[in-house]
N, C-alpha and C positions, 0 to 999 in steps of 0.2 A: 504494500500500500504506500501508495506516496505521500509527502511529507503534508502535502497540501489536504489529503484525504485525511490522513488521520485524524487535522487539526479539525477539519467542518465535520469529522463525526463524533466528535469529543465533545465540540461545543455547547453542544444542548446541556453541559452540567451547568451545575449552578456556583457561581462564583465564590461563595461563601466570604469572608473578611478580608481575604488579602484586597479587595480593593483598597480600603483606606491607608494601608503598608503602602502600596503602589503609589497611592497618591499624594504623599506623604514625600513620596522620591523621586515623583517625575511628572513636568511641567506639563507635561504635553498630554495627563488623563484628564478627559471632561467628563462631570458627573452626571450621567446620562442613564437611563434606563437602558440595562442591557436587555439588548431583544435576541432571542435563541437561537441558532441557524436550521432552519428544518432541514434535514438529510432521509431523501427515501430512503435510502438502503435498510432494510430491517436485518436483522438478526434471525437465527433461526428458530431461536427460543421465544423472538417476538412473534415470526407470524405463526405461529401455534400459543400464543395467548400465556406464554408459559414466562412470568418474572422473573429475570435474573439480574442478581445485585451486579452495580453497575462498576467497573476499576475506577479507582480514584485517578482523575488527573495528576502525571507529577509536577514541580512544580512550574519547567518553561513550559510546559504545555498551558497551564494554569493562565500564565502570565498573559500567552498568547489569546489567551479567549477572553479574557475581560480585557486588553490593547484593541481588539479587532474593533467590537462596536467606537468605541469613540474615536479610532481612526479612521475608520470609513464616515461617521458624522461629518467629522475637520474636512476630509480630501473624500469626497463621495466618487470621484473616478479614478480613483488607483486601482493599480493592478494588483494580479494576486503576488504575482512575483514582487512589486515594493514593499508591498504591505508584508512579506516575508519576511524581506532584508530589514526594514525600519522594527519588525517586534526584535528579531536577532538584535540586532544593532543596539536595540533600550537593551537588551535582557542581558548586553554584555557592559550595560553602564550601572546597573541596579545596583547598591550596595550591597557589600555581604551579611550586613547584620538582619536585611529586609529577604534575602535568598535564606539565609541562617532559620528564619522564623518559617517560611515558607516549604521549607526540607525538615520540621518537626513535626508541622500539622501536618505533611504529607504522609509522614512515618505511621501518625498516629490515624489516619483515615486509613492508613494502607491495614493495620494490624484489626481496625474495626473491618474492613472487608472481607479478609481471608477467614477470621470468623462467619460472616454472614456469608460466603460461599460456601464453607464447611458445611454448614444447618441449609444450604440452599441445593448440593449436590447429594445430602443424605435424605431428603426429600423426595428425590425422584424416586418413582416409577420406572422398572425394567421398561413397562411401554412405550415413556416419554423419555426415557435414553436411545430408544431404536428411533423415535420418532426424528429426537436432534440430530442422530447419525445421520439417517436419509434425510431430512433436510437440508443437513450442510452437503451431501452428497450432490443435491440437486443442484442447490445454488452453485455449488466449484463446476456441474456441469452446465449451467448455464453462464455460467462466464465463461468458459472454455468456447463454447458457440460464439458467445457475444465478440471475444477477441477473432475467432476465426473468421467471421463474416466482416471485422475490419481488413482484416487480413489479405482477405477476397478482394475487396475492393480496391485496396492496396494493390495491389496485382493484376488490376486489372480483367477479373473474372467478367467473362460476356454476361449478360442479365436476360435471363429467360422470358421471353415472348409472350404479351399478352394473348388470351385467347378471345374466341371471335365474339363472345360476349362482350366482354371488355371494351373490342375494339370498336362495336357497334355503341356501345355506353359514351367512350372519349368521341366520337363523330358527330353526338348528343349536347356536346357541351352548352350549344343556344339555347337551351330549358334552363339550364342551372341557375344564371341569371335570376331572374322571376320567379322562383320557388326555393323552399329551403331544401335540405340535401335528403331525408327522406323522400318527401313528395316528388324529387326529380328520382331519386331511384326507384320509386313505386312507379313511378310514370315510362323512365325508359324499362324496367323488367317487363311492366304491360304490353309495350310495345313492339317490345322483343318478340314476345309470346305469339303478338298476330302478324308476327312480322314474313311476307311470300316467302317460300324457299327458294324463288330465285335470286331473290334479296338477300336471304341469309347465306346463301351459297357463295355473294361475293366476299362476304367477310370470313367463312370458314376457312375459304381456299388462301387469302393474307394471312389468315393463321397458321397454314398449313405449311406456308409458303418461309413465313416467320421462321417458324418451329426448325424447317431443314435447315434454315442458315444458323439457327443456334448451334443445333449438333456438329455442324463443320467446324465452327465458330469454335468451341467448345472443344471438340477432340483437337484443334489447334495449339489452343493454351495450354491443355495438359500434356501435350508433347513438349509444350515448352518448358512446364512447370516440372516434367519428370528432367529435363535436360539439365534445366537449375539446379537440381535437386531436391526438391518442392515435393516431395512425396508425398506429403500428407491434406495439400491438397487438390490434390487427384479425387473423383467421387469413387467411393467403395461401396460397389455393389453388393448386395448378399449373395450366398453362394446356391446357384440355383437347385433347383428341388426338382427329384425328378418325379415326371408326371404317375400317377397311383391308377391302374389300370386295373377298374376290381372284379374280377373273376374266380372262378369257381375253386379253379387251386392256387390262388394267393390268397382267395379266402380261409381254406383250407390250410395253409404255411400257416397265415398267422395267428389259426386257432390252436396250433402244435403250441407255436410258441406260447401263446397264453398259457397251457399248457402247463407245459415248462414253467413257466413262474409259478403257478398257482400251485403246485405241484406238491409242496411242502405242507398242503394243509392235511390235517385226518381225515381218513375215510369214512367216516360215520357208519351207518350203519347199513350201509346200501352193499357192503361187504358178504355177507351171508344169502342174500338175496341171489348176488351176482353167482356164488359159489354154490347154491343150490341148481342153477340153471344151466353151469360149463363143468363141465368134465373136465375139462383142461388146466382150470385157476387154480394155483395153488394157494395154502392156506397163507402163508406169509407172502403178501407184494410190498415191493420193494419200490419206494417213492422215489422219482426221478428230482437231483440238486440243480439248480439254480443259481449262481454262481452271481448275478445282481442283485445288490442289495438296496434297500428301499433309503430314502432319508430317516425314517424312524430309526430302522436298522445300523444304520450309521450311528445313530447316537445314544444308544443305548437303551431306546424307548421303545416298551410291549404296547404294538400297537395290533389291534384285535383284527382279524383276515376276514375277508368275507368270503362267506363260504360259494362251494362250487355246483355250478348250478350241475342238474341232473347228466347232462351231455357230457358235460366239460369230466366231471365225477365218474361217469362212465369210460370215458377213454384214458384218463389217470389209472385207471382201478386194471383195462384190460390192457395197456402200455407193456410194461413189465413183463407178465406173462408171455407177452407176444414177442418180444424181445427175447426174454430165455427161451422158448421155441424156435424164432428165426432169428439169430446173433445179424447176419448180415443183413438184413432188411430195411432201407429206407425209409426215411420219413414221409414222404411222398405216400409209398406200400401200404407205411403203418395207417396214414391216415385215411388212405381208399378204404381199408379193412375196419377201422373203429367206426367210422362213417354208415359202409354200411351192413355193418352186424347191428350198429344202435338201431336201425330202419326195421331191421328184421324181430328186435326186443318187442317181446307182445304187450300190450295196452295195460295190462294189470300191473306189470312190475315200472313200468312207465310212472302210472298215475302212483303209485307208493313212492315213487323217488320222488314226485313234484312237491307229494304233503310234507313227506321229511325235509326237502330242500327248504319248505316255504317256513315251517317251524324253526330251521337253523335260521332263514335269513331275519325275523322276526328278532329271535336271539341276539344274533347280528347286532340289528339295530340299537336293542336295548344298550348293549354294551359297549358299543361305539358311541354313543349319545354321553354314557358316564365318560367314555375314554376322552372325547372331547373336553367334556366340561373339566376333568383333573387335570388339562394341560396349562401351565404357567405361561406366561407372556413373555418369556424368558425361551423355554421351548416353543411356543409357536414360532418365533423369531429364527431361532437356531435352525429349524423345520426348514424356516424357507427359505434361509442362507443354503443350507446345504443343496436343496432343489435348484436353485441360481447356480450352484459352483458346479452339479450335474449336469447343465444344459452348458455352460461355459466349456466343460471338458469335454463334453460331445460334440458339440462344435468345433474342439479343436483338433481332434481324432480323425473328424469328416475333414476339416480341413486339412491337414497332415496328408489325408487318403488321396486328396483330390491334387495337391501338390507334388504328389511322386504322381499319379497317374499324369501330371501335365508334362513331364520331362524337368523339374526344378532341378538346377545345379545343387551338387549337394556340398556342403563346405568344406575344407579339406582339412588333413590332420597338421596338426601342429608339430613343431621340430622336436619334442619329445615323444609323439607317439609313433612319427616316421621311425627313431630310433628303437623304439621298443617293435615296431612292425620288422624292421632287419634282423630282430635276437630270437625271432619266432621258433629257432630252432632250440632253444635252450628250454622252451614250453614240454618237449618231449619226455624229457628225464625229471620233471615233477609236478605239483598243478597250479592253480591259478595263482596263489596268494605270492608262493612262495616264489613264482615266475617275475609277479609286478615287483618284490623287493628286493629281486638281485638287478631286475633292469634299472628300477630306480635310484640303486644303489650306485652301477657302473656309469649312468646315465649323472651321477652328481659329480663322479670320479675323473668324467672324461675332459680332456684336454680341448682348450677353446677352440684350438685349432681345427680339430675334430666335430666340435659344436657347431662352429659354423657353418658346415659342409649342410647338416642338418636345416640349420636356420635359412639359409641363402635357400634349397629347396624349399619347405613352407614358405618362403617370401615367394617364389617363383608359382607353384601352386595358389597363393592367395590371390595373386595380381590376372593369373588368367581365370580363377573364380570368379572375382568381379567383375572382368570383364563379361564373363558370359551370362552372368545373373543381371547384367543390364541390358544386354545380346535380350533375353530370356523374359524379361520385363516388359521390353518395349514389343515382342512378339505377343506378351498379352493385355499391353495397352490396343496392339491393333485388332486382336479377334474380340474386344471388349470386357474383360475379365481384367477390369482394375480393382478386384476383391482379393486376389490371390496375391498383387504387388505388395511389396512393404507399406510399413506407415509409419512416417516419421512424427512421431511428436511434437507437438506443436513447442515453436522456438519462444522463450518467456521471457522477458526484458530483464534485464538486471534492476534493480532500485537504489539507489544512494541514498545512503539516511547520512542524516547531518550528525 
């Protein structure tokens, strides 16, 4: 925050006594009503309604705020930069015995503060600490935007084309005049509405017309911008999804997998039934693991399953079985086969699995309803942290996949593992651990001379990496896949504090 910022968000305290100290030692205070400087910027504890005691001014900030009002009364168009230099300038002539008194009540407001934080931070609610987190979250993101869209413009970014509404609305501007700015927009949307299609059509097609010279326009700069080295920004598209084409044996695939997950629950008692009917089931089946684990499951929370419905129960229960009979048998097989043996299950033991299904799920509910209500706000929190960090690392697994599948340069080894790559022979006569601490050992041992040979490689391997991961960039700046390019972080000004 700059020097100037911090001062007009401070201002709003209240001056307390040192005025009459100040004025006491400098000519130039008039006694005037101090007026407060309004500063939108809230806090995030403000706009959630939530009071936090405020840091005491220390004491040239002090100074600075009761100098401000009566030197903008005296000289009402000075600048922010005079009106800087002139409080410095007093604040380096102020005696010390008037700084002296002003550096004791600081102390002493300071020591009354960090009390009333103490009783104001043991107050909170686990909710209203998640809630300041995601709100200063949002805020640091919406300043990151705010600077990037300076940034843009800084640079020159083309500005995206109005559409044919729009352009029909500005061609409108002789209504404005004569009506206020509703009533002209009710009037041209009216107008829009009964406006011929061969009329509308001249303005679609400027739109359309528009639109291509933006995207020229546009893959322009960010060629430029990648030449700069502007990588960040470049638009980062999401990485596309492939189209879900639902038929009969994807349906089937991703009923396995369900499957599969649910797989861990009990059998109830649809067990005996099943086993009165097959010849084949033996008395112990054997539940198929699942190797993903839930967010609850992550964090140490019994969180209640819901039970499996009748189908799903049935081909868990005949899995197994079917498996120990055919070891080799595909999923595909298995699921032609549970598919349709359940078709061929007669109506009576059908209708017995729906009433036990319908009593677990009953069950169910009761006990998810409790499970809910005994979770802390502390735990829901934790819940859906971890939920965020599973869709984070799935995303990045997908994207990893989709990076090797595009041909991405892969970065090369360093001059210590190029060395350890050349000792591979020494891996034979014992195993891993004992392999990295004799290479590590000679690799400490080895002469510079020796070193470099090493290094001057990795420097020779890095230089042509980079060159082909910009080769490799720009091939997918042109097929349009600037999702898969870097992203340079945005560059953040330095501050000079005085």
């Amino acid at each position: 925050m700059s020097f100037l910022s911090q001062f007009t968000r401070l201002s709003s305290n209240i001056g307390r006594s040192y005025r009459n100290a100040l004025s006491n030692s400098s000519n130039v205070l008039i006694p005037v009503q101090i007026q407060t400087i309004n500063y939108t910027k809230k806090s995030a504890e403000e706009k959630l309604g939530i009071e936090k005691p405020k840091r005491p001014l220390n004491p040239f900030f002090r100074f600075m705020t009761q100098m401000t009002p009566s030197l903008l009364t005296k000289v009402p168009g000075i600048s922010t930069k005079e009106a800087i230099v002139w409080s410095s300038k007093h604040w380096q002539q102020l005696d010390s015995e008037t700084k002296l008194q002003m550096k004791k009540e600081y102390e002493k407001d300071w020591e009354e503060y960090k009390k009333m934080k103490a009783v104001y931070e043991a107050s909170l609610t686990e909710q209203q600490k998640a809630d300041i987190k995601r709100t200063n979250e949002e805020m640091v993101s919406a300043k990151q935007r705010r600077k990037l869209k300076i940034e843009y413009k800084e640079m020159g970014k083309p500005k995206k084309p109005m559409s044919s509404y729009i352009l029909y609305t500005q061609s409108r501007k002789d209504v404005l005049p004569s009506r206020q700015l509703k009533e002209y927009q009710d009037k041209v949307k009216s107008d829009w509405l009964n406006l011929p299609h061969s009329e509308r059509g001249k303005f679609e097609k400027q739109a359309q017309d528009l639109m291509k010279k933006y995207h020229k326009d546009m893959d322009a700069w960010e060629m430029k911008m990648i030449s700069m080295g502007h990588l960040h920004l470049v638009r980062k598209k999401s990485p596309r999804k492939a189209k879900v084409k639902i038929d009969k044996e994807k349906y089937q695939m991703a009923s396995l997998t369900y499957v599969f997950r649910l797989s861990n629950h009990l059998l109830g008692g649809y067990r005996n039934v099943f086993h009165g009917r097959t010849n084949w089931l033996p008395p112990i089946l054997q539940t198929c693991g699942y190797t993903r684990k839930s967010p609850e499951e992550k964090l140490g929370i019994d969180k209640p399953k819901r039970p499996l419905t009748p189908f799903f129960k049935f081909m868990t229960q005949m899995r197994p079985a079917l498996l120990a009979k055919n070891p080799g048998i595909t999923s595909k097989e298995a699921i032609a086969w549970s598919s349709k043996h359940w078709q061929q299950l007669d109506s009576e033991t059908k209708s017995q699995m729906h009433k036990e299904y319908e009593k677990d799920l009953e069950d169910y509910k009761k006990i998810k309803a409790m499970y809910e209500a005994s979770l802390t706000e502390q735990q829901k929190a934790d819940i859906k942290q971890v939920k965020e960090d599973m869709v984070v690392a799935r995303e990045k697994r997908k994207l990893k996949a989709e990076l090797k599948e595009m041909g991405k340069p892969k970065k090369p080894m360093s001059s210590y593992f190029l060395y350890a790559q050349s000792k591979k022979d020494l891996m034979q006569s014992g195993n891993m651990k004992e392999f990295q601490q004799k290479v590590k050992t000679d690799w400490l041992k080895l002469p510079e001379s020796e070193k470099t040979k090493y290094e001057k490689e990795a420097q020779d391997l890095m230089n042509k990496y980079k060159k082909d991961i910009q080769a490799w960039e720009l091939k997918m700046i042109s097929i349009g896949r600037t999702d898969l390019v870097r992203q340079k972080p945005p560059r953040t000004k330095t501050v000079k504090t005085q």
